[in-house]
FIMIVEX-604563 format. One line per 8 residues: number of its first residue (from 1); their letters; for each residue z, x, y of N, C-alpha, C. Coordinates in steps of 0.1 Angstrom, whole numbers, plus 2048, in hexadecimal, padded with zeros to 3 digits. Example, Ala and Ser with C-alpha at 12.3 -4.5 7.8 and 13.67 -1.06 7.14 Angstrom:
% residues 2
1 = AS = 84E 884 7C7 84E 87B 7D3 84E 884 7DF ~ 847 880 7EA 847 889 7F5 84F 881 800 $
% end
This chain:
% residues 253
1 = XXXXXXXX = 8BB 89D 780 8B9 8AA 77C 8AD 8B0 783 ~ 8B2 8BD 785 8A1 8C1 78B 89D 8CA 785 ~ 88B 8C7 785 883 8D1 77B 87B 8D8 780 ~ 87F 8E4 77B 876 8EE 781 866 8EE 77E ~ 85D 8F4 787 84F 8F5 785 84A 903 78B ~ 841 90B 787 838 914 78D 834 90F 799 ~ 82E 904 798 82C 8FB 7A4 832 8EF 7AA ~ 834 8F3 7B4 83F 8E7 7BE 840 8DB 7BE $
9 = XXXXXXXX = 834 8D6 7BC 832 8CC 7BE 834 8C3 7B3 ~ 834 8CB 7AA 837 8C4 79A 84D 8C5 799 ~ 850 8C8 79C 85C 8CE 7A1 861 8C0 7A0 ~ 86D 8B5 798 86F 8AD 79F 87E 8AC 799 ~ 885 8A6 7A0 893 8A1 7A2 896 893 7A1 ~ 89E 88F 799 89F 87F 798 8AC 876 79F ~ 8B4 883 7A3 8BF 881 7AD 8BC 876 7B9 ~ 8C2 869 7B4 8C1 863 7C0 8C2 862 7D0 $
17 = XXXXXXXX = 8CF 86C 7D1 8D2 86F 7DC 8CD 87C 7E4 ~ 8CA 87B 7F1 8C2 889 7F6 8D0 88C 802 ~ 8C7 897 807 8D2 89C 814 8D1 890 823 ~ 8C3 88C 823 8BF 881 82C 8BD 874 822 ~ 8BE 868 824 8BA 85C 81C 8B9 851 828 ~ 8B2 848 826 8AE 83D 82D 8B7 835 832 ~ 8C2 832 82D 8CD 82D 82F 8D5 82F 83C ~ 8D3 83C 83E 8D6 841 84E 8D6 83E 854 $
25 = XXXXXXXX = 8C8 83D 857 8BF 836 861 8C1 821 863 ~ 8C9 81B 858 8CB 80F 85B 8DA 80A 863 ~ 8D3 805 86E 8DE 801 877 8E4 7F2 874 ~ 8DB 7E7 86D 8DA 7D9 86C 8CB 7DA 860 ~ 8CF 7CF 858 8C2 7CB 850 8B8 7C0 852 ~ 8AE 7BB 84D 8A7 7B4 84E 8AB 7A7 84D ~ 8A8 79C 84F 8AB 78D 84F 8A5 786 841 ~ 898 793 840 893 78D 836 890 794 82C $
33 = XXXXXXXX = 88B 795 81D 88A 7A0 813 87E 7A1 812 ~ 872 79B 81A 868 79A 817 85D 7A0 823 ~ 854 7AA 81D 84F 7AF 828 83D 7B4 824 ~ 834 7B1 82F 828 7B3 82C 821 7C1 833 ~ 81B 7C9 830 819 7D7 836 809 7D6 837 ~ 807 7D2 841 7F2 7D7 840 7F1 7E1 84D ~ 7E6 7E5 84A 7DD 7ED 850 7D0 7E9 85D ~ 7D4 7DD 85F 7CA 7D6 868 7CE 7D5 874 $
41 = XXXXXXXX = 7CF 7DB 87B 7D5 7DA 88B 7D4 7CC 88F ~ 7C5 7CC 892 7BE 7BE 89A 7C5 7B2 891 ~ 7C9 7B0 888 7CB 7A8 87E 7DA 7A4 888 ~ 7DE 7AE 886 7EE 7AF 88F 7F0 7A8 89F ~ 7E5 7AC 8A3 7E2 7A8 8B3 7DC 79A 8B8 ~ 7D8 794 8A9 7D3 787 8AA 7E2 780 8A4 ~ 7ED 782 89E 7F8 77A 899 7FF 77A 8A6 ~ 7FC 781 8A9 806 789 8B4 803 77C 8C0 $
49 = XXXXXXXX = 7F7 77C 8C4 7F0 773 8CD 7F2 767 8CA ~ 7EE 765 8BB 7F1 756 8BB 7FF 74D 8B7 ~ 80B 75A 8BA 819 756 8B7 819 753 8AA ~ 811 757 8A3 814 755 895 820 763 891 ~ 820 76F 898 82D 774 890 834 776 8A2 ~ 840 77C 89D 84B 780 8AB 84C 78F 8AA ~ 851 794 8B1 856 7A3 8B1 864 7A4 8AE ~ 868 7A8 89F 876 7A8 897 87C 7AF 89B $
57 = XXXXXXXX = 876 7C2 89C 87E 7CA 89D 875 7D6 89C ~ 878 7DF 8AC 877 7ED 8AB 87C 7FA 8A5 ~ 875 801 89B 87C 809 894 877 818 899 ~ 885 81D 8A7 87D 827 8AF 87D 833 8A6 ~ 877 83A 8B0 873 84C 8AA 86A 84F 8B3 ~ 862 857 8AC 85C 862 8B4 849 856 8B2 ~ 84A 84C 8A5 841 845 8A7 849 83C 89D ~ 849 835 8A7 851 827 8A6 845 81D 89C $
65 = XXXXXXXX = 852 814 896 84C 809 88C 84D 7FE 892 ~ 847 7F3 891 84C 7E6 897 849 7DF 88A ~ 855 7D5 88B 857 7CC 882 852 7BC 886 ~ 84B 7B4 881 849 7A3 884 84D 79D 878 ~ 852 791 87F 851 786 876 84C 779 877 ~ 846 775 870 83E 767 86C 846 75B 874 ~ 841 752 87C 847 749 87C 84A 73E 870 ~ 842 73E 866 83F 734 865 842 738 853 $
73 = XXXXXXXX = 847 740 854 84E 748 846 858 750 844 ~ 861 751 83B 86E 75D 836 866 76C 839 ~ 85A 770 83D 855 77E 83C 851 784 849 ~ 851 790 847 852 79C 854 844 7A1 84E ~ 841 7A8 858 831 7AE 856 830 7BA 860 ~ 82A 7C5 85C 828 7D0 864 81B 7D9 862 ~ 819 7E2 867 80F 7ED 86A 812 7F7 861 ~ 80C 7FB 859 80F 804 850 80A 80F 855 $
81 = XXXXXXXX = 80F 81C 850 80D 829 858 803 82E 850 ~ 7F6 836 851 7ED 840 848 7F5 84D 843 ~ 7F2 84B 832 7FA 856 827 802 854 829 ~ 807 859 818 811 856 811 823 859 815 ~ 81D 865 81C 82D 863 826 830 860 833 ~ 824 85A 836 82E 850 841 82C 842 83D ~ 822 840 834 828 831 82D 833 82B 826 ~ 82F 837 818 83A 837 814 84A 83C 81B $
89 = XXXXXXXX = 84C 845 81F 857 848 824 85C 83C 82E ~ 855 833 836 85A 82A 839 85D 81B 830 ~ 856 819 828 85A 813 81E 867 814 818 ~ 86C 820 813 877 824 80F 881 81F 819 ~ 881 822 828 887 81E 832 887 80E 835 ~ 87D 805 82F 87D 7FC 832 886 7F0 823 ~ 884 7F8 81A 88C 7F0 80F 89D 7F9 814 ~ 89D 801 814 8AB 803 81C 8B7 7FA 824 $
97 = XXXXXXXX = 8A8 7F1 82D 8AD 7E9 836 8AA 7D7 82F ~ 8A8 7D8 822 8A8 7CE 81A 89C 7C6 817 ~ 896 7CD 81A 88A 7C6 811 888 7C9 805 ~ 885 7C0 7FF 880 7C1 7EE 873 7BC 7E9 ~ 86B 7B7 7F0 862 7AF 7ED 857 7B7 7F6 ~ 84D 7BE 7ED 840 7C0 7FA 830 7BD 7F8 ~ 82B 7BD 7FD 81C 7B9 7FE 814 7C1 803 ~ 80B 7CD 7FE 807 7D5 80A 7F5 7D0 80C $
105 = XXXXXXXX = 7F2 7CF 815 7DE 7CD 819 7D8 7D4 821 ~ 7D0 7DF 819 7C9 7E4 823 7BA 7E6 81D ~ 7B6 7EF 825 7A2 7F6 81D 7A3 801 818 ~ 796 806 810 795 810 809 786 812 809 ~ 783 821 804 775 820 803 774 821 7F4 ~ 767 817 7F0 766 814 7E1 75B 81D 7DA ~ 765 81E 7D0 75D 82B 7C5 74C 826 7C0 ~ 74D 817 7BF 740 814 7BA 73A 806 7C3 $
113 = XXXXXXXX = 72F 80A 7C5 722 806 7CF 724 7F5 7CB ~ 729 7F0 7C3 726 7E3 7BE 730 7DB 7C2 ~ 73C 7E2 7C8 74B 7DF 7CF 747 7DB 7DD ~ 746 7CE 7DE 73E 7C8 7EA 74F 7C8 7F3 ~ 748 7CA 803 751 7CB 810 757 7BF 80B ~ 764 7C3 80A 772 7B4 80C 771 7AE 7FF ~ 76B 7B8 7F2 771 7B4 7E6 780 7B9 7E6 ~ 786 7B0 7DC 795 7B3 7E1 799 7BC 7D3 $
121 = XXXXXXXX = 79F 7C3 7D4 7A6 7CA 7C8 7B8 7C9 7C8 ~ 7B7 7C5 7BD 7C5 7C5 7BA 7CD 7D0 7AE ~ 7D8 7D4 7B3 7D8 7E3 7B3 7E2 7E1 7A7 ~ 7DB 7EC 799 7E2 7E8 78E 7E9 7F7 794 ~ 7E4 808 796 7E8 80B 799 7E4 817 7A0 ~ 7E9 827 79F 7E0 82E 7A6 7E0 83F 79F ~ 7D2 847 7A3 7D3 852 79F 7DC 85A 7A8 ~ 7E3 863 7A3 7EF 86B 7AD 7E6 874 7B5 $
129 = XXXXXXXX = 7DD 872 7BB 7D9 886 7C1 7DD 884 7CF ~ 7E9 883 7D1 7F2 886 7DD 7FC 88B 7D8 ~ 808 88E 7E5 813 896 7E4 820 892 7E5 ~ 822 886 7EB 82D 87F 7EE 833 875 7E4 ~ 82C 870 7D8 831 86B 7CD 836 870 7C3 ~ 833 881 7C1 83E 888 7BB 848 88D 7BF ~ 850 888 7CA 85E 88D 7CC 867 87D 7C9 ~ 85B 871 7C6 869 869 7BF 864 863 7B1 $
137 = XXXXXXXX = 858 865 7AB 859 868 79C 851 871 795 ~ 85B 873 786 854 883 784 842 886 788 ~ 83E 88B 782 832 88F 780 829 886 778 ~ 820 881 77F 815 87D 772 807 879 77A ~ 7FE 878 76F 7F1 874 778 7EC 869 77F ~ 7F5 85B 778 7F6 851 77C 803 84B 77F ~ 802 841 787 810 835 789 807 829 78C ~ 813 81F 786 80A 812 785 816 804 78A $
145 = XXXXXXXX = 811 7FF 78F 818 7F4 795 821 7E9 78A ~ 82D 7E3 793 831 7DC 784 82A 7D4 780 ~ 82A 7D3 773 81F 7CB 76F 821 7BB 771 ~ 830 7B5 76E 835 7A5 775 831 7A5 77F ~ 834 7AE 78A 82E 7AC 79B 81D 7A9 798 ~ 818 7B1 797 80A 7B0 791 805 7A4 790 ~ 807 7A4 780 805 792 77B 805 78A 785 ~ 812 788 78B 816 77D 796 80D 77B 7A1 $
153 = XXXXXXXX = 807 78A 7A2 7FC 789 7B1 7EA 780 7AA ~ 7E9 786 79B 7E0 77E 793 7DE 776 793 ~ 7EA 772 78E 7EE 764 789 7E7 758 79A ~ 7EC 75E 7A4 7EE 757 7AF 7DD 751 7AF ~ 7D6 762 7B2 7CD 763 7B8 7C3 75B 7AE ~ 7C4 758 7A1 7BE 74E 798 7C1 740 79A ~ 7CB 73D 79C 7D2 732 7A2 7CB 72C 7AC ~ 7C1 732 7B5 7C0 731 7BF 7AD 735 7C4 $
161 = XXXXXXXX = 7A9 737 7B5 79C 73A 7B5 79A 746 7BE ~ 7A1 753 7C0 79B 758 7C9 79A 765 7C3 ~ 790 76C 7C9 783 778 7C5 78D 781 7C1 ~ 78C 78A 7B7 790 795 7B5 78D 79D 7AD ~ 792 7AC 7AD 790 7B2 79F 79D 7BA 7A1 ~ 79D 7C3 799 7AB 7CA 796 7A9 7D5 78E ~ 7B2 7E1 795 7AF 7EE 78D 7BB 7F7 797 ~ 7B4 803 794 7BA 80E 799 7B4 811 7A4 $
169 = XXXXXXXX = 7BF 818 7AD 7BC 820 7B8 7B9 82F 7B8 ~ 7B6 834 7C3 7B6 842 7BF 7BB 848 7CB ~ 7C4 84E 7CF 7D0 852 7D9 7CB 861 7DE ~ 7CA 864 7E7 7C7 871 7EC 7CE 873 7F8 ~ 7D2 87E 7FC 7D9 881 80A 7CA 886 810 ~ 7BD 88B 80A 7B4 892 812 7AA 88C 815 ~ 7A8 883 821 79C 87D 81F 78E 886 824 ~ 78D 88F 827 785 895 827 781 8A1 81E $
177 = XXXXXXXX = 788 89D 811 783 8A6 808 781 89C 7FC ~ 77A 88F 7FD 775 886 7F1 76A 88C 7F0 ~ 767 89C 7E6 75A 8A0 7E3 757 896 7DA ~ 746 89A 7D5 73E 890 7CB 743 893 7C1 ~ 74A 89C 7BA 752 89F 7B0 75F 897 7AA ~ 767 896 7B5 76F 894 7B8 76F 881 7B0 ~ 765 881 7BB 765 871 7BC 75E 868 7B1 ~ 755 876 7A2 74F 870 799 75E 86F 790 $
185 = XXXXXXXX = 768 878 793 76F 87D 787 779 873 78C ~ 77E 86E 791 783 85F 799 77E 853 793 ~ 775 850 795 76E 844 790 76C 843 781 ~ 76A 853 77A 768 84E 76E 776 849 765 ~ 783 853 76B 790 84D 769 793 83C 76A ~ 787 836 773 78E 828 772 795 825 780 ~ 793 82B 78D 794 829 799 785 821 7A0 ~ 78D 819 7AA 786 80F 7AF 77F 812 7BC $
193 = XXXXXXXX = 789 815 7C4 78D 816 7CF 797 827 7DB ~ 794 82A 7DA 79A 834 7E4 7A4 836 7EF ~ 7AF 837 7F1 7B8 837 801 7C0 83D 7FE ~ 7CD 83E 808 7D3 848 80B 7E3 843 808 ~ 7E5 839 804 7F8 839 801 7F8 831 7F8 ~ 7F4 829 7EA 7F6 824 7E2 7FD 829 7D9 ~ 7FD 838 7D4 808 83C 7CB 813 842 7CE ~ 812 841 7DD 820 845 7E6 82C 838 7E3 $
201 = XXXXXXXX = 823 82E 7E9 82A 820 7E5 831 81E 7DB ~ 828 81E 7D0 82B 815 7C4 835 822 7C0 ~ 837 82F 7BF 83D 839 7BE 850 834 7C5 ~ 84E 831 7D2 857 82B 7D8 860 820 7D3 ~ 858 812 7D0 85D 808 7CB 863 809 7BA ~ 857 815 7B2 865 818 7A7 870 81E 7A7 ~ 86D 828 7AD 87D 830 7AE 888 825 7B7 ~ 888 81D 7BF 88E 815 7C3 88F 807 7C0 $
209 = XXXXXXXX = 885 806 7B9 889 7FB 7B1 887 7EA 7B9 ~ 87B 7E9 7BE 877 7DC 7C9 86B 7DF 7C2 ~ 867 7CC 7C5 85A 7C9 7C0 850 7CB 7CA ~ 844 7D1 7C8 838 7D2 7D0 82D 7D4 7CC ~ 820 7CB 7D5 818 7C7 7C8 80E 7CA 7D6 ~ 800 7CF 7D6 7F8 7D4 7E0 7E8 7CE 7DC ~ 7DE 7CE 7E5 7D1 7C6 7E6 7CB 7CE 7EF ~ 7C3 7D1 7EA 7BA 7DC 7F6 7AB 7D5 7F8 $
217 = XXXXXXXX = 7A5 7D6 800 796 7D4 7FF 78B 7DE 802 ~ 77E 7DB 7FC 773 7E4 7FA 770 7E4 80B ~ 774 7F1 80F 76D 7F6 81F 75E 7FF 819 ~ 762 80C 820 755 813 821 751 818 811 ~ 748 81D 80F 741 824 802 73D 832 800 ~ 745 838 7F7 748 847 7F4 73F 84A 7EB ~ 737 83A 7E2 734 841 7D6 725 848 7D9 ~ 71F 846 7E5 710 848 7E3 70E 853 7E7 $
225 = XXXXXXXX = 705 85D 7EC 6FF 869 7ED 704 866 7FC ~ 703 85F 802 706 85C 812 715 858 817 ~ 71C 85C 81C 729 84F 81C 723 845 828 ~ 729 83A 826 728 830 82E 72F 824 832 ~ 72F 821 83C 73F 81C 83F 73B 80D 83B ~ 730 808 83D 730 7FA 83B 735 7EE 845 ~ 73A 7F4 851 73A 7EB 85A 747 7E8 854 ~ 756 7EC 853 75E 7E4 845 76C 7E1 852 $
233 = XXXXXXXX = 76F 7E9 85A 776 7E7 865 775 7DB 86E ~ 768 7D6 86E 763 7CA 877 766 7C0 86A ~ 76A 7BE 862 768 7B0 85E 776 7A5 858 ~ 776 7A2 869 781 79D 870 788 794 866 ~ 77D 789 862 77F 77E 85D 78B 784 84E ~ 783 78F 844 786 793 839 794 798 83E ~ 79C 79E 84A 7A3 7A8 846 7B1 79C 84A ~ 7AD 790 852 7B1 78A 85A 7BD 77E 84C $
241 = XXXXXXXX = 7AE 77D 849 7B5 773 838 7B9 77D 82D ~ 7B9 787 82B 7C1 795 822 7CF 791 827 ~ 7D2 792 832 7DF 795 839 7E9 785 837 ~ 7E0 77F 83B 7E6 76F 834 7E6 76D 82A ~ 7E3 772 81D 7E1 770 80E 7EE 776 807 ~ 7F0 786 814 7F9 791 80F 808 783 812 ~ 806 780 81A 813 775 823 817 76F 817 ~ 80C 769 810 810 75D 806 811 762 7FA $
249 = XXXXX = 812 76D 7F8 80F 774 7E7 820 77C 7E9 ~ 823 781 7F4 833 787 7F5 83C 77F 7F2 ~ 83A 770 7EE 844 765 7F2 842 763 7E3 ~ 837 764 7D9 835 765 7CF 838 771 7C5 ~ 838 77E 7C8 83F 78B 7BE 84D 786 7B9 $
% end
C-alpha cells in the first residue's frame, strides 16, 4: 500500500515489486551465498597479490563491480561503493544473485575522542538521516540489525577475546554538513560512530530478508572543535585484519 506524505520522502510503499528490480540484471548466480563488502582498496590489492582471492566476476555498467573469491573459503568479497545508493542498491542486486549471508568493514569518524583509531564497533544499528532507506521501509528514526546475526558476531568476537564495543551508527548522505549541532544531537541519541550506508544496508537486508551483520572502525574524529583525521587510512595492519575477521564472522551469521 502506498502512503501518502506532505513530504516525499516520508512517502512509502511496501509493494514488493517495482517497474525495474534487481532480478533483471541477473544473468547466472553466485556459487556461493556468502559475501564480504569493505571499503579498503589496498586491503583488496594485497589479496589480490598474494592470490589469496581470484577475480569471480565482472558486473559491467557505467562503473563496474568486481566480484573475488577466497581461495581458501565458500566466500566472495568486494569493494563497496560510498552511500547508501550505490551500496545499498548494489546489495539488493547482489542478494538477487544469491547471496544471503553478508559482512560489511569499513571506517567511520567517531563521535567521541575516547574511540581510539581501529576500535572496532559492532553495529547494533543506525540513525536514518539519509534518503535511500525510506523507499524500502516505512519511516522511522532508527533501524537496527537482526538481533540473532548480532549475538552471533558477539558471541564470536568473545569467543575469541577480541576488542570491541557496540552501538549505533549514525548514517548521513552529507558529509560535509556534520555541523557541531548536528553531531552533539547524534551522540547524545547513543551514536558511536558516523558514515555513509549503514541504514541503507540494514534497510535492504530487512525488506529482503538475508542476514547481515556490519563492523566499522574508529577512523578520523568529529567530536573535537578541530576535525582530525588521525592518520586512520594508513593503518594497514588494522584494516588488513578487519577484512579477515569479516571472512570468518560471514561463515558464522
Amino acid at each position: 500500500m502506498f502512503t501518502k506524505n506532505i513530504y516525499p520522502i516520508l512517502e512509502f510503499d511496501d509493494n514488493k515489486v517495482a517497474k525495474l528490480n534487481p532480478t533483471v540484471f541477473v544473468d547466472k548466480t553466485f556459487d556461493t551465498n556468502k559475501l564480504v563488502i569493505t571499503f579498503f582498496p589496498e586491503v583488496m590489492e594485497k589479496l589480490v597479490a598474494e592470490k589469496r582471492v581470484t577475480l569471480e566476476r565482472t558486473i559491467g555498467g557505467e562503473n563496474p563491480v568486481y566480484i573475488y573469491r577466497f581461495a581458501d573459503a565458500d566466500v566472495s568479497i568486494t569493494l563497496g561503493a560510498v552511500g547508501c545508493p550505490a551500496c545499498g542498491g548494489n546489495l539488493d542486486l547482489f542478494h538477487a544473485m544469491g547471496i544471503t549471508k553478508v559482512m560489511f568493514c569499513g571506517g567511520g569518524g567517531v563521535l567521541d575522542k575516547n574511540i581510539e583509531v581501529g576500535q572496532i564497533l559492532v553495529v547494533d544499528g543506525a540513525i536514518r538521516d539519509e534518503g535511500f532507506s525510506y523507499h524500502y521501509i516505512e519511516p522511522s528514526r532508527y533501524i537496527y540489525t537482526n538481533s540473532e546475526v548480532t549475538q552471533k558476531i558477539v558471541q564470536y568476537m568473545e569467543d575469541n577475546s577480541i576488542s570491541y564495543i557496540r552501538g549505533l551508527t549514525w548514517t548521513t548522505d552529507a558529509m560535509f554538513r556534520e555541523t557541531p549541532e548536528r553531531i552533539a544531537q547524534r551522540k547524545e541519541e547513543g551514536a558511536k560512530i558516523v558514515e555513509m550506508e549503514q541504514a541503507g544496508c540494514i534497510a535492504v537486508s530487512q525488506f529482503r530478508g538475508f542476514d547481515y551483520g556490519a563492523l566499522i572502525y574508529g577512523g578520523d574524529d568529529v567530536s573535537q572543535d578541530e576535525w582530525s583525521n588521525r592518520g586512520w587510512r594508513s593503518r594497514e595492519g588494522i584494516r588488513y585484519d578487519l577484512v579477515m575477521l569479516c571472512k570468518r564472522l560471514v561463515e558464522v551469521i
